[in-house]
C-alpha positions in Angstrom: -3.8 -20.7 24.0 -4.0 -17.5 22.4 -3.7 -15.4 25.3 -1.4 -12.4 25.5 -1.3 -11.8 22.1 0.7 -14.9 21.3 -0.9 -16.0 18.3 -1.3 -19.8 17.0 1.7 -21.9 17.7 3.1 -23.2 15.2 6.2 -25.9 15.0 10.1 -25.2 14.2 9.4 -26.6 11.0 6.6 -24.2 10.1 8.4 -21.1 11.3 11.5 -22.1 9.3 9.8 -23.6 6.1 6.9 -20.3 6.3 8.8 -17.6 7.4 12.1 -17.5 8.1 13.3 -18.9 4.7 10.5 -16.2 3.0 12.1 -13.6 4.9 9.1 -12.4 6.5 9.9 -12.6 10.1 9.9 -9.0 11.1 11.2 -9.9 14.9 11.0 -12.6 17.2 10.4 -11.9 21.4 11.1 -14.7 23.6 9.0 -14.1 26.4 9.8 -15.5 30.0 12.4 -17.5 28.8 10.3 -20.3 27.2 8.4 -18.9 24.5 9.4 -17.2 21.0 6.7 -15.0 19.7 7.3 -14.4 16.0 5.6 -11.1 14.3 5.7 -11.5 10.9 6.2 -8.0 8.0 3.0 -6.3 6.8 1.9 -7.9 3.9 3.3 -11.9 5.3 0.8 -14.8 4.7 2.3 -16.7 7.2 1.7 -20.5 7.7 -0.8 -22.1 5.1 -3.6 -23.8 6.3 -3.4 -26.7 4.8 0.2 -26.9 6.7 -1.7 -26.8 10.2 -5.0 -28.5 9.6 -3.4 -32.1 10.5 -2.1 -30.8 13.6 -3.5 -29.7 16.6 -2.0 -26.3 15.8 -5.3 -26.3 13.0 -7.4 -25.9 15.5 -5.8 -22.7 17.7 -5.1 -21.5 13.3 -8.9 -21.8 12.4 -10.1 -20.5 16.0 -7.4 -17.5 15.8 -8.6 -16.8 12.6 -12.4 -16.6 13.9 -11.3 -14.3 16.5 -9.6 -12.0 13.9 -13.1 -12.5 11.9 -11.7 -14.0 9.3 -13.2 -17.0 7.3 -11.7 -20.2 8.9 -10.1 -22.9 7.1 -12.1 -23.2 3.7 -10.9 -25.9 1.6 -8.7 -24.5 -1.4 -11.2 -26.8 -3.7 -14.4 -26.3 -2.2 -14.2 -22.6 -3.2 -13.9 -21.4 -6.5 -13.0 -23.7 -10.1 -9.3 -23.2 -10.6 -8.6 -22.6 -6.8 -5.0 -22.9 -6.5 -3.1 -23.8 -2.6 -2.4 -20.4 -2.9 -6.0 -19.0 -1.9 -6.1 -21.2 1.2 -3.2 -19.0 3.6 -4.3 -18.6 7.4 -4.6 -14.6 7.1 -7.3 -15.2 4.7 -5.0 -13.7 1.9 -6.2 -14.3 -1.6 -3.8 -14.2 -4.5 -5.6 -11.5 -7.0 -3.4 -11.8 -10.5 -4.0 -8.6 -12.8 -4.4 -9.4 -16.3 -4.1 -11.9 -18.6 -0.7 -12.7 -18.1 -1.4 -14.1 -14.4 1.0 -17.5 -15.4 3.7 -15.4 -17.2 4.9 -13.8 -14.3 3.6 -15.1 -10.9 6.0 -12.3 -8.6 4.3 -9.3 -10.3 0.7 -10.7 -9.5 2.0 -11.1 -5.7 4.2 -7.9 -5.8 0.4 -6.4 -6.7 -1.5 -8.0 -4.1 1.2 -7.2 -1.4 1.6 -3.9 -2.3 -1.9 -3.0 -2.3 -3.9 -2.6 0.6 -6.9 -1.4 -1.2 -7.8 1.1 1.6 -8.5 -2.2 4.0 -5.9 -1.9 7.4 -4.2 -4.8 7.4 -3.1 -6.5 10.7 0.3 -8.0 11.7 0.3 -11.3 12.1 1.5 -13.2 15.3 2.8 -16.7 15.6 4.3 -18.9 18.4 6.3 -22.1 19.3 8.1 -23.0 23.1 12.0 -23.0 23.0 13.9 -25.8 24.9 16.6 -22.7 26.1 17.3 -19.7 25.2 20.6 -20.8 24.3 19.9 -23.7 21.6 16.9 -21.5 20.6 19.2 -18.9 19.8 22.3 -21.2 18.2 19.6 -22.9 15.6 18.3 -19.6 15.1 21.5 -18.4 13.8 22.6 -22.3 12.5 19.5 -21.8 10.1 20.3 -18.5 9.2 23.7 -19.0 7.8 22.2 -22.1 6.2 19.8 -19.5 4.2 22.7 -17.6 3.2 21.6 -14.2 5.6 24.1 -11.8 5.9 24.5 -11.9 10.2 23.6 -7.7 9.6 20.1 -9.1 8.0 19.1 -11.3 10.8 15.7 -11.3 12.4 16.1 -9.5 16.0 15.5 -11.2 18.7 14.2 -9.1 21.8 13.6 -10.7 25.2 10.8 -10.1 27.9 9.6 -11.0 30.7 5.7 -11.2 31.5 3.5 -12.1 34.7 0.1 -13.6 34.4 -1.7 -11.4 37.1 -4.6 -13.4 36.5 -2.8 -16.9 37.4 -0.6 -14.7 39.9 -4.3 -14.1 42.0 -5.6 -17.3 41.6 -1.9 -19.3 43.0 -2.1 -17.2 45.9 -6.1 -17.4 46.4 -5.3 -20.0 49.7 -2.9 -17.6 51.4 -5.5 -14.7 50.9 -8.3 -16.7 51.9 -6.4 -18.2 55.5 -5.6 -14.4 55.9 -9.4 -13.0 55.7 -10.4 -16.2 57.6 -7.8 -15.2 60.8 -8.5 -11.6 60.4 -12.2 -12.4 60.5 
């Protein structure tokens, strides 16, 4: 689940439809081989909720999201009159346009929310998805991003690591230690 600092998993189609093509994918670690953790830029909404709420990935979004303290999942009609999809990301982002002129240019009205922290710290957020190999992982990493027209200098860095579970490390070899303090007893 969300141990280690993983995040919500998310699919290939979320990363690459909420992300990667919105060039908010700061770096990606693929950890022991099998999983790609994606941190996203400061200021990233990240995967919508209504993107996740079908999927069992709504569940780990919403919980993730309680664990951060954040509201989880409100509907985007059940909260305001003139709610837009916009109001409804997972990091509990809301779009705040400045002005009358919020239709007239809708990149300034982000550009303002983005660029304003308004004295709140705002946290990175964290994503995942399992890789078949590191190989294929990396060749349609690299497919997409040609497809997206990236300059190879621009692309995401991948970084690899390798992590033990000390907890499930203790509990595999909880049979050896136990025949040991039985014989030693």
């Amino acid at each position: 689940g969300l141990v280690g600092g993983d995040g919500p998993e998310v699919t290939w189609s979320d990363f690459y439809n909420y992300m990667l093509t919105e060039g908010d994918v700061e770096r990606i670690v693929v950890v022991n081989k099998k999983t790609a953790r994606v941190y996203l830029r400061q200021g990233a909404r990240g995967v919508p909720v209504a993107a996740s709420s079908g999927s069992k990935g709504g569940a780990l979004m919403r919980q993730a999201r309680s664990a951060m303290g954040m509201p989880s999942g409100v509907s985007a009609g059940s909260s305001a009159k003139g709610a837009t999809s916009d109001e409804s990301w997972d990091d509990g982002t809301v779009m705040e346009m400045s002005g009358g002129s919020a239709d007239s240019n809708p990149a300034s009205g982000l550009q303002s929310s983005l660029g304003s922290a308004g004295g709140r710290q705002q946290h990175q957020l964290v994503y995942h998805f399992n890789i078949g190999s590191v190989e294929s992982f990396e060749d349609k990493l690299t497919h997409s991003q040609q497809e997206l027209g990236i300059s190879p200098r621009d692309y995401v860095p991948v970084q690899y690591a390798s992590e033990t579970n000390w907890a499930m490390e203790l509990i595999k070899s909880a049979p050896a230690i136990f025949l040991i303090g039985v014989t030693a007893y």
